[in-house]
Backbone bond lengths (Angstrom), bond angles and torsions (degrees), N, CA, C in turn:
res aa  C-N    CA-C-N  psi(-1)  N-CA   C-N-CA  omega(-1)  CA-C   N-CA-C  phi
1 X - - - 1.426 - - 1.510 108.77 -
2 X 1.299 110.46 167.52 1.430 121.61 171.87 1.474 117.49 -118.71
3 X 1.850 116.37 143.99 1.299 87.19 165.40 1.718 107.95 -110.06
4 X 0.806 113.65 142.44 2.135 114.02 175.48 1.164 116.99 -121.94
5 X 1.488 134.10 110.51 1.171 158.72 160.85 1.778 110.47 -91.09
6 X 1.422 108.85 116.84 1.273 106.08 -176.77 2.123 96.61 -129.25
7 X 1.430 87.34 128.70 1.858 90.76 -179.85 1.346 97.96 -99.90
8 X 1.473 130.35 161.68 1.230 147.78 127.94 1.723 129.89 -136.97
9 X 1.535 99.14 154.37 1.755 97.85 -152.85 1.723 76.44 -163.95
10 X 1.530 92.43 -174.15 1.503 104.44 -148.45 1.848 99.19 -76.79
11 X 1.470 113.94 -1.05 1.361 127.82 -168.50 1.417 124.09 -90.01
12 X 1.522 93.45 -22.90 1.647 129.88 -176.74 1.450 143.17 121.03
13 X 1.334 121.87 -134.57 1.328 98.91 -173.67 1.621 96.57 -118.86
14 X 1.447 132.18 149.33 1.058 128.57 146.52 1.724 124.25 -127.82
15 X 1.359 109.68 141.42 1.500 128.53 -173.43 1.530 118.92 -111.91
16 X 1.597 104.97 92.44 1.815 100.22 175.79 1.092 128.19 -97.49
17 X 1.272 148.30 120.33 1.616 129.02 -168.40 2.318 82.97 -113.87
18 X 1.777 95.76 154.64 1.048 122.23 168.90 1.666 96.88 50.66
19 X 1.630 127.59 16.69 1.502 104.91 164.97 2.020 98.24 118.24
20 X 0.900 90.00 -11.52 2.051 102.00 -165.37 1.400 109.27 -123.94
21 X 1.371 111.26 119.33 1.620 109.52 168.62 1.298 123.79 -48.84
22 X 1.380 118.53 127.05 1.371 127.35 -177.16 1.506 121.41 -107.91
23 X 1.058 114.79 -37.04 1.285 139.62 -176.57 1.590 134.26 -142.88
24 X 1.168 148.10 111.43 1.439 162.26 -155.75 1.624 113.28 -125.27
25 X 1.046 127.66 140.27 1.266 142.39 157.58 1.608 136.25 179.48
26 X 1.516 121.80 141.83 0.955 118.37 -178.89 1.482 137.04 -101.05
27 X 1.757 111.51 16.22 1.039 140.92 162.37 1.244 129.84 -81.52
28 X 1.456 109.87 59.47 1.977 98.00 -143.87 1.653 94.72 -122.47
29 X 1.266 125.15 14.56 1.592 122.79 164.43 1.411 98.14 88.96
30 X 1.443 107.38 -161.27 1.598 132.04 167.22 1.315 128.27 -118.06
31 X 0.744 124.89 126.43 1.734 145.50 148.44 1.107 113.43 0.16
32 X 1.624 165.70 106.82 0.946 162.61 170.05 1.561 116.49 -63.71
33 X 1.085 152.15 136.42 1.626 139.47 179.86 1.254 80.31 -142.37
34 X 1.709 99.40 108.25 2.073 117.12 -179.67 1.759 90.48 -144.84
35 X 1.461 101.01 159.01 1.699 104.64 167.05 1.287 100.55 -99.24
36 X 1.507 130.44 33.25 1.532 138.33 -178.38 1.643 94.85 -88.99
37 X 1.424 96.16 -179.13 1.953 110.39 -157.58 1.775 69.46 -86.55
38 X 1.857 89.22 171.70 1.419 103.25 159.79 1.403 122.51 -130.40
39 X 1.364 109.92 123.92 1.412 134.14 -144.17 1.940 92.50 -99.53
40 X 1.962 96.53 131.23 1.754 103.90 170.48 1.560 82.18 -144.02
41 X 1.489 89.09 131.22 0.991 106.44 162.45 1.938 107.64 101.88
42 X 0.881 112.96 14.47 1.406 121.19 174.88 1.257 116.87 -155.68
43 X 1.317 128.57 138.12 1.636 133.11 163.59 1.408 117.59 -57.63
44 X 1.141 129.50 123.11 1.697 127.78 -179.60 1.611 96.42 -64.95
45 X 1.325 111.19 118.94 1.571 118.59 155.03 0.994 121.36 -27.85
46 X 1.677 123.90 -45.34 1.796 99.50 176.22 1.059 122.39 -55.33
47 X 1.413 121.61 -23.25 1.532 121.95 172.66 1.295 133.05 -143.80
48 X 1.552 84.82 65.05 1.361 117.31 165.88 1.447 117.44 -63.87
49 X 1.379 122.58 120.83 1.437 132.11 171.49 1.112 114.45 -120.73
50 X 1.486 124.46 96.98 1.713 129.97 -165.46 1.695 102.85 -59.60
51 X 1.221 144.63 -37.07 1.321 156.47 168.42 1.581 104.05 -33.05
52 X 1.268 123.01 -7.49 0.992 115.48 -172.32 2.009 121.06 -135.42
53 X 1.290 72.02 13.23 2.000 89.30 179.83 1.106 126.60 28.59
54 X 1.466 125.57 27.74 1.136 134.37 -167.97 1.373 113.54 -129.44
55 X 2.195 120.09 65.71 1.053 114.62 -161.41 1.796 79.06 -159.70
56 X 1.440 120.94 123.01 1.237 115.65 -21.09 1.638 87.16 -79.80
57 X 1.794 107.48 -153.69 1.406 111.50 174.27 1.843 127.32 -85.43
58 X 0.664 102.74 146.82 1.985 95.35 -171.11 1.252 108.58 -105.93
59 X 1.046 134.16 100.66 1.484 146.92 -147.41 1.372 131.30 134.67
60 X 1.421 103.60 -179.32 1.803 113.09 -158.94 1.247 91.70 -107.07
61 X 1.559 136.72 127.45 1.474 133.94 162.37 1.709 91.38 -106.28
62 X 1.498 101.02 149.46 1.696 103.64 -177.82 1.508 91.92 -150.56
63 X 1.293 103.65 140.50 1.510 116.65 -179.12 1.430 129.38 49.87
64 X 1.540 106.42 49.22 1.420 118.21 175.81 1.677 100.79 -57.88
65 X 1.447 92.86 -177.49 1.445 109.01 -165.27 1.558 123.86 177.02
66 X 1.412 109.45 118.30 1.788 99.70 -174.46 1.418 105.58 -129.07
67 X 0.995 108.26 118.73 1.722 127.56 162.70 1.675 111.98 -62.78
68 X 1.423 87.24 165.31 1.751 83.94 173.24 1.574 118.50 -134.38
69 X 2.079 81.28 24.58 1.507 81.74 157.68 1.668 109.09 -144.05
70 X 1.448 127.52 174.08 1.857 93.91 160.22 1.268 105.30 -86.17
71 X 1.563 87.71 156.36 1.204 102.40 176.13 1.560 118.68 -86.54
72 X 1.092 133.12 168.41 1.639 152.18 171.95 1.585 112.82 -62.49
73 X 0.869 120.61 125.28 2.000 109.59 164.15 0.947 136.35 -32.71
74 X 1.697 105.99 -35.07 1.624 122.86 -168.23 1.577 82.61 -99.93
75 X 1.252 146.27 -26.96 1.780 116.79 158.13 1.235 112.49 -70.54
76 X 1.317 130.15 -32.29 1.560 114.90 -171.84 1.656 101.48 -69.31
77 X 1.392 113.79 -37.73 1.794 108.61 -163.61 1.785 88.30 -88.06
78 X 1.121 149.12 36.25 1.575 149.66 -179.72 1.897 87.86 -128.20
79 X 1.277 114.53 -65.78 1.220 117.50 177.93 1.766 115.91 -48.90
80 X 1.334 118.09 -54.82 1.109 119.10 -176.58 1.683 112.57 -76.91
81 X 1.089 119.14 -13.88 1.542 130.75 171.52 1.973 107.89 -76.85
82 X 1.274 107.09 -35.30 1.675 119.67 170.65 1.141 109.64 -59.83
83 X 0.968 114.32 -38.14 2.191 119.57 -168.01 1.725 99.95 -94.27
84 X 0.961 113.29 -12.84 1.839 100.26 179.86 1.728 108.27 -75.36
């Protein structure tokens, strides 16, 4: 298994798999504010971009989780160090 914790904040985006930054960027769009469901693990159809094969996801997500702030590195690698 993997674990993936991904933050974003007004600084940008960050992507950690297993505890370690994987991925960074500050091109990361906007925030949606809808009374619609909230979707992990799938691309919302309105903006669906087939180029990217990632619609929906094929797999088991277990023990999601949303903060309401990002979190720090040294919580994501404390968190992902708890679950091993």
């Amino acid at each position: 298994w993997y674990y993936v914790a991904g933050t974003w904040d007004s600084t940008g985006m960050r992507i950690y798999v297993n505890g370690t930054l994987d991925r960074s960027g500050t091109d990361t769009g906007v925030a949606i504010n809808s009374t619609g469901s909230l979707n992990i693990g799938a691309q919302i159809s309105t903006y669906y971009n087939g180029t990217y094969h990632n619609f929906p996801f094929q797999g088991v997500i277990d023990e999601a989780a949303i903060s309401n702030r990002a979190l720090t590195s040294d919580e994501i690698k404390l968190y992902y160090n708890s679950t091993k």
